[in-house]
C-alpha positions in Angstrom: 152.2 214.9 67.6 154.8 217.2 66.0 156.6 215.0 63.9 158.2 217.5 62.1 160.4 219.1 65.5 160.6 215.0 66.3 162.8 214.4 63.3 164.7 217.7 63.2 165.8 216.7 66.8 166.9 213.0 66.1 168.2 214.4 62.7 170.5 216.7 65.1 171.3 213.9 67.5 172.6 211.5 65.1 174.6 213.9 63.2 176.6 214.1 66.3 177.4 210.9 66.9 180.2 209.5 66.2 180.3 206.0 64.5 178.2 204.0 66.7 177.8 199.6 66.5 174.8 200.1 68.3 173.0 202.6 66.4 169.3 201.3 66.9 170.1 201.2 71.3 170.5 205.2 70.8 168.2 206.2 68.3 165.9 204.2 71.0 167.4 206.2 73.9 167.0 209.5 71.9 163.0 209.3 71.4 162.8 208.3 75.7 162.2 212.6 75.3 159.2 212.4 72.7 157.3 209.5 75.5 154.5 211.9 75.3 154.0 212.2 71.8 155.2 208.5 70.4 154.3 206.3 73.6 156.0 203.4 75.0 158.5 201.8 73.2 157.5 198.6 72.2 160.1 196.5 69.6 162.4 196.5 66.9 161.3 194.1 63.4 164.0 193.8 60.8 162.4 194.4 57.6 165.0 194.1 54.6 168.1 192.5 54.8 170.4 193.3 51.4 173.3 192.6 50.4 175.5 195.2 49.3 179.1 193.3 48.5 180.7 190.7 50.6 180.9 192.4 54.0 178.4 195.4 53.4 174.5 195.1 54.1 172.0 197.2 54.2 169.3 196.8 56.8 165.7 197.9 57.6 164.1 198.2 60.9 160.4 199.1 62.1 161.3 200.6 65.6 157.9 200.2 66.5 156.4 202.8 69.7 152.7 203.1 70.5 151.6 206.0 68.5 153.9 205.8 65.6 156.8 204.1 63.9 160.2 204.4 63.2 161.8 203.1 60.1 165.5 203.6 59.9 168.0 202.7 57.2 171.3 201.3 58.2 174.8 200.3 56.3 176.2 198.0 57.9 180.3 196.7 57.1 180.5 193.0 58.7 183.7 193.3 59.0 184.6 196.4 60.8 181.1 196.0 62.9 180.7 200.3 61.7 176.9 201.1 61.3 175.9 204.1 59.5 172.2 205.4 59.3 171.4 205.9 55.5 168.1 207.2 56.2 165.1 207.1 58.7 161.3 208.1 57.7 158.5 208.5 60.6 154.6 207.6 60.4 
């Protein structure tokens, strides 16, 4: 598995996106191309839920596929519903 050229290409997709409230649905739809190298999708655990201020969090979820997993960073503003990735890491 190459997860180096895996991460440079989600790195790529999600800097051109524009501000997405369903962040975790793409980064989902994005690694459908790796199949071969991560496997089957398989679920999504929320790990750390923090809060930030009032209407900011910051979330952590396992997107969990059959060869590997996907832990992704998000900041989330309750109010506005904006999500923005703060930082994914791949094992």
């Amino acid at each position: 598995m190459n997860l180096k050229q895996i991460k440079i290409d989600l790195t790529v997709k999600l800097m051109n996106l524009k501000n997405q409230s369903n962040t975790l649905q793409i980064i989902q739809e994005s690694m459908v191309g790796f199949k071969e190298e991560i496997g089957n999708f398989l679920d999504v655990v929320m790990l750390n839920d923090l809060g930030l201020s009032p209407s900011i969090v910051k979330r952590t979820y396992a997107m969990r596929f059959e060869k590997c997993t996907l832990n992704v960073d998000l900041v989330v503003n309750q109010t506005t519903k904006s999500e923005y990735i703060n930082g994914f890491n791949m094992n």
